[in-house]
MMTF fields as JSON, N, C-alpha, C and O atoms, coordinates in Angstrom:
{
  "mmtfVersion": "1.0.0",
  "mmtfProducer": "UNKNOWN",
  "numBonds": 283,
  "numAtoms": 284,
  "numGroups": 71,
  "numChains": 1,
  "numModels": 1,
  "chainsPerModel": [1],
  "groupsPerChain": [71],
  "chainIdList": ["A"],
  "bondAtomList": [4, 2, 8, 6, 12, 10, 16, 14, 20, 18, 24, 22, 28, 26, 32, 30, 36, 34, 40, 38, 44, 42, 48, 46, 52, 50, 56, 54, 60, 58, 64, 62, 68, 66, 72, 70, 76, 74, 80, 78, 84, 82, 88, 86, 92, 90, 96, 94, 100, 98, 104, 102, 108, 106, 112, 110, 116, 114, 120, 118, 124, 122, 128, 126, 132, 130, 136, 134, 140, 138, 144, 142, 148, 146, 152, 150, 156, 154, 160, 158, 164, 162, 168, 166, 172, 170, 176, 174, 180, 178, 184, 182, 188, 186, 192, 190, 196, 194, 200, 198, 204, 202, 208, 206, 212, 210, 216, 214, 220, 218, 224, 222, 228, 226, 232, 230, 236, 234, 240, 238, 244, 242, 248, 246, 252, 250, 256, 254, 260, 258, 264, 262, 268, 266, 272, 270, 276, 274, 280, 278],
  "bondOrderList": [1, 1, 1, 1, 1, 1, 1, 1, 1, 1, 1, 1, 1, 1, 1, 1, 1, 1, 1, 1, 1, 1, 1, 1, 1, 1, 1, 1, 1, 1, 1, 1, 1, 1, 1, 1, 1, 1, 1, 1, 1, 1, 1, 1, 1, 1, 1, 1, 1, 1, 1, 1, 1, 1, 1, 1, 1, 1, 1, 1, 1, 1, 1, 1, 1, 1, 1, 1, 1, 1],
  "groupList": [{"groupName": "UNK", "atomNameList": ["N", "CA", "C", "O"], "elementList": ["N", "C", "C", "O"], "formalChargeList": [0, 0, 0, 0], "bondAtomList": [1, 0, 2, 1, 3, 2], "bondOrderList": [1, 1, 2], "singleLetterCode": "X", "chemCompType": "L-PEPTIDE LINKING"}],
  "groupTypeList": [0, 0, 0, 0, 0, 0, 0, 0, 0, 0, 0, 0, 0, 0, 0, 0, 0, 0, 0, 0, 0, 0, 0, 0, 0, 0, 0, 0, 0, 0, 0, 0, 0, 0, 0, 0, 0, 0, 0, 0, 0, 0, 0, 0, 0, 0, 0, 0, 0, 0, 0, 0, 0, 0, 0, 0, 0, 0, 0, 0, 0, 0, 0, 0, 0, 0, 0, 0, 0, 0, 0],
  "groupIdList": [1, 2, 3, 4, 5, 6, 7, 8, 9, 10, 11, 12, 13, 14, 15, 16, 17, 18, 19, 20, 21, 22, 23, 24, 25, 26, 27, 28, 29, 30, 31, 32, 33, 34, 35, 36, 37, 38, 39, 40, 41, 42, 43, 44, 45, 46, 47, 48, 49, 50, 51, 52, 53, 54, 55, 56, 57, 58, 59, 60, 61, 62, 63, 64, 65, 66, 67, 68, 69, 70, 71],
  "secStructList": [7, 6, 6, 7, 7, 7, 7, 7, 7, 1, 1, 2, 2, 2, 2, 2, 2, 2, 2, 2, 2, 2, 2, 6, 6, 1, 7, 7, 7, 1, 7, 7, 7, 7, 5, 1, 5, 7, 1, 1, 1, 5, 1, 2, 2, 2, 2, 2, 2, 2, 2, 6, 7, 4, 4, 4, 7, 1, 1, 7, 7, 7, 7, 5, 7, 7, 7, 7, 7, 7, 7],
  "xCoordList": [121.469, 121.291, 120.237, 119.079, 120.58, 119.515, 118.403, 117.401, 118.522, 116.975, 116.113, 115.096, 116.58, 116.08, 115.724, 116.677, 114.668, 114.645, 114.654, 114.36, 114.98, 115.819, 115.146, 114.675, 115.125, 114.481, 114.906, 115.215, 114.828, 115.005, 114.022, 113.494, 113.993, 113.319, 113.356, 112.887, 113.831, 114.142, 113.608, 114.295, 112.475, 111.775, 110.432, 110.217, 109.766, 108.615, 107.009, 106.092, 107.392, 106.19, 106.343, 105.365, 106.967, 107.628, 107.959, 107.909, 108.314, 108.733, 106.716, 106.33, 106.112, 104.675, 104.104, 103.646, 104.057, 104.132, 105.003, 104.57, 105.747, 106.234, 105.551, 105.19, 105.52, 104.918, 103.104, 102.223, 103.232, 101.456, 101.147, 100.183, 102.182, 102.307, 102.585, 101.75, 103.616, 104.109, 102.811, 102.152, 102.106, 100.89, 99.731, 99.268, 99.385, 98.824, 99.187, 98.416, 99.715, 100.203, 100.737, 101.042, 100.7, 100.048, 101.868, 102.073, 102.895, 104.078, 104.897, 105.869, 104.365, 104.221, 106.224, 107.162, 106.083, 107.835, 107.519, 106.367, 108.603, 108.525, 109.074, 108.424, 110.256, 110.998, 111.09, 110.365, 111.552, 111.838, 112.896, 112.768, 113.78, 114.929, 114.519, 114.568, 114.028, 113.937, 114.761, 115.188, 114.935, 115.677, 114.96, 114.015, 115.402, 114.447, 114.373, 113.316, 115.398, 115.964, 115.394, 116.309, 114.186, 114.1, 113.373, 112.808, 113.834, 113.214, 111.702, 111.464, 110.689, 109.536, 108.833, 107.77, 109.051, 108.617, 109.514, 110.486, 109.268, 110.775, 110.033, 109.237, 110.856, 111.248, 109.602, 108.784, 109.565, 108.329, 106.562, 105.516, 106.762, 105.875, 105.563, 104.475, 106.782, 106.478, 105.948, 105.282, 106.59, 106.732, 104.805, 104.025, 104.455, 102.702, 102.229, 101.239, 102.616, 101.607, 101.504, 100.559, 102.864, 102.347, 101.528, 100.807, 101.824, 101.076, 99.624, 98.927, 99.359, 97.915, 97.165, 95.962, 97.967, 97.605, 97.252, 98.276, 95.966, 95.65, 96.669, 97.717, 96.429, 97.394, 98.892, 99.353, 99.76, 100.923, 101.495, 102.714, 100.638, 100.908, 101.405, 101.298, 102.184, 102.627, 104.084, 104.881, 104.435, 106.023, 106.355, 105.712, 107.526, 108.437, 109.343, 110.026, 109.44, 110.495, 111.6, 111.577, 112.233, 113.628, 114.151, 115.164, 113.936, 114.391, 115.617, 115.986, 116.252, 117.834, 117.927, 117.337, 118.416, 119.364, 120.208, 120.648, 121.197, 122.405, 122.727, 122.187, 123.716, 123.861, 125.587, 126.497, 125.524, 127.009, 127.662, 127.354, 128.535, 129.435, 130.165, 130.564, 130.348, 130.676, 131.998, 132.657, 132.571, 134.332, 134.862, 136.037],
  "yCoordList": [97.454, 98.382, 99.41, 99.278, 100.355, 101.315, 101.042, 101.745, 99.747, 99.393, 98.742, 98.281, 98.617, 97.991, 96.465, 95.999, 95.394, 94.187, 93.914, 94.629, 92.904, 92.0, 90.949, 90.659, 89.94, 88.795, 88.618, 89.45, 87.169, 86.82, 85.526, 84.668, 85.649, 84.356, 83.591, 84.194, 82.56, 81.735, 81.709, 81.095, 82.282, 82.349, 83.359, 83.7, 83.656, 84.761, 84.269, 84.841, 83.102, 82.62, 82.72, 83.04, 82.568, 82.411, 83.853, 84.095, 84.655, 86.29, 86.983, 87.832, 86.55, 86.766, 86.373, 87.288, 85.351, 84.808, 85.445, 85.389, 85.804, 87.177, 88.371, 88.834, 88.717, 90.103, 90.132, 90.924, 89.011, 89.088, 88.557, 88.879, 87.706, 87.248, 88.415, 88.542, 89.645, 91.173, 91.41, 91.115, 91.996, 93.016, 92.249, 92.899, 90.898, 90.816, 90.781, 90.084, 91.085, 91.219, 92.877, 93.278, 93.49, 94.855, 95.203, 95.939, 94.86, 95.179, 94.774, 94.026, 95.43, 95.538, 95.927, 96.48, 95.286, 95.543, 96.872, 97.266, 97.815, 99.208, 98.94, 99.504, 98.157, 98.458, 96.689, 96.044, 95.976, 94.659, 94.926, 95.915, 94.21, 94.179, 92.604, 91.631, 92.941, 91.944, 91.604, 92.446, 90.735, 89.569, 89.201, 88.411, 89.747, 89.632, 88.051, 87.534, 87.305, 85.819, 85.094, 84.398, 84.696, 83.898, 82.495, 82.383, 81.441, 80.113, 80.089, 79.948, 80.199, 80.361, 81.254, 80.887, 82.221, 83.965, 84.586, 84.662, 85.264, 86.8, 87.456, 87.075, 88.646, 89.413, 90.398, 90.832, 90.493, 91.266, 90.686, 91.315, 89.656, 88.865, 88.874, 88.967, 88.755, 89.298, 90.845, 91.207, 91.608, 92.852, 92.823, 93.123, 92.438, 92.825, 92.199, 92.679, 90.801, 89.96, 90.98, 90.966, 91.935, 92.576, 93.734, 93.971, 94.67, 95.514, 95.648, 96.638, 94.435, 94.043, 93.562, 93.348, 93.284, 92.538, 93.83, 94.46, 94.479, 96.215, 95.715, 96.348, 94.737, 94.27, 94.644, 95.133, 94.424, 95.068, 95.324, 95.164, 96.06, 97.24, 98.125, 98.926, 98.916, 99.98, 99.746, 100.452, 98.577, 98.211, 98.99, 99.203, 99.251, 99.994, 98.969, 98.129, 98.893, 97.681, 97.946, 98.377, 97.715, 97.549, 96.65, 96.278, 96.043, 94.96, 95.016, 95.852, 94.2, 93.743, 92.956, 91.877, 93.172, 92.199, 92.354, 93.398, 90.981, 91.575, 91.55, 90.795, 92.371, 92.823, 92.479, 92.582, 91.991, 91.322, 92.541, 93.015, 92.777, 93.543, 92.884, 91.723, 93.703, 92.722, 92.624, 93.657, 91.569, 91.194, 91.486, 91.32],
  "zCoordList": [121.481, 120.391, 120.792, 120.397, 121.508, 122.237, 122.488, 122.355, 122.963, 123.565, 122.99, 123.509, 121.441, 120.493, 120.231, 119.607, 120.46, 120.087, 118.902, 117.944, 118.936, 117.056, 117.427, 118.527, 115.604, 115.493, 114.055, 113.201, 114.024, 112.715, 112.242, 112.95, 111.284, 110.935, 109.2, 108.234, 109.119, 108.181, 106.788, 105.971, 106.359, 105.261, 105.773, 106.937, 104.791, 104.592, 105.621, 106.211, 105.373, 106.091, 108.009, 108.685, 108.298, 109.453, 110.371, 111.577, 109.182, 109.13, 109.14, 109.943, 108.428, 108.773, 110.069, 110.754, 110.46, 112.043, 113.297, 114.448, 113.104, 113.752, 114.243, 115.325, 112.856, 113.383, 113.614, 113.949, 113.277, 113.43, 115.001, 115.694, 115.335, 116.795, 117.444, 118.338, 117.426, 118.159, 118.083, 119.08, 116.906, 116.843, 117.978, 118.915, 117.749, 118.71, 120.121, 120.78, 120.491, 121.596, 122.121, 123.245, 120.987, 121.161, 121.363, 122.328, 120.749, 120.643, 119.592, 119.703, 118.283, 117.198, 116.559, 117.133, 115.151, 115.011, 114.664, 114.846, 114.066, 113.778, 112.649, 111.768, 112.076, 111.03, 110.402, 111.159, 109.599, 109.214, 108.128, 107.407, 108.006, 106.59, 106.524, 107.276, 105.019, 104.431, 103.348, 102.557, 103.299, 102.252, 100.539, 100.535, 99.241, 98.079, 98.033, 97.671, 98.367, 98.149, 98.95, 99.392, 99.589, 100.674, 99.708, 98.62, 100.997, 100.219, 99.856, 98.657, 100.663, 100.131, 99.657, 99.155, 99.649, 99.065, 98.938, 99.69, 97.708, 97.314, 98.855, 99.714, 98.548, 99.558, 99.126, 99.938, 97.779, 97.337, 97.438, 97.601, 97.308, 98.027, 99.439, 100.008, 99.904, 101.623, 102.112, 103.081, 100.928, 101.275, 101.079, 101.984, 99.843, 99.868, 100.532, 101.084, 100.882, 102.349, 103.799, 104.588, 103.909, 104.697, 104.934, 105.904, 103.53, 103.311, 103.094, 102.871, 103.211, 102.875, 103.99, 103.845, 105.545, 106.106, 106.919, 107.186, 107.448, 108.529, 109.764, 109.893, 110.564, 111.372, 111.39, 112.421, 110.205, 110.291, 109.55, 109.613, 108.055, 107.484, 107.93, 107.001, 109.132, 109.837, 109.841, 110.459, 109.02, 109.696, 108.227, 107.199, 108.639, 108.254, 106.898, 107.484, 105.979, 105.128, 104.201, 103.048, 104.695, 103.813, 103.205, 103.797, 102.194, 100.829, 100.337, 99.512, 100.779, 100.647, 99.446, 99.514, 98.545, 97.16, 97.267, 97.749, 96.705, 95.993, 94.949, 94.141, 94.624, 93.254, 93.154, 93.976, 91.616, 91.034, 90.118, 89.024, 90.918, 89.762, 88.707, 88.792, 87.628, 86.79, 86.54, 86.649, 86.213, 86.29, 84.515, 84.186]
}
């Protein structure tokens, strides 16, 4: 994907350990799609654990739901 590295990770906590593991290591994510639904933290919860964290506040986030149309 043009050069691009990917990662995933199972819940919010884990998804924090990530990028805090990249940043230190001085190869930081740029972007994350996150999930509102995850087992241990909404997606919004994650979204402020990171925004809060100077470390890797810089990422980029995109918050995925889904939504039910109605029948």
């Amino acid at each position: 994907m043009l050069g691009a590295a990917r990662d995933s990770a199972p819940g919010g906590a884990q998804a924090l350990a990530l990028l805090r593991e990249a940043a230190r290591r001085d190869q930081p994510y740029h972007a994350a799609l996150v999930d509102m639904k995850m087992p241990d933290m909404n997606g919004a919860e994650l979204a402020q654990a990171i925004k809060s964290d100077p470390a890797i506040a810089d990422v980029r986030l995109v918050v995925l739901t889904t939504i039910r149309s109605p029948r």
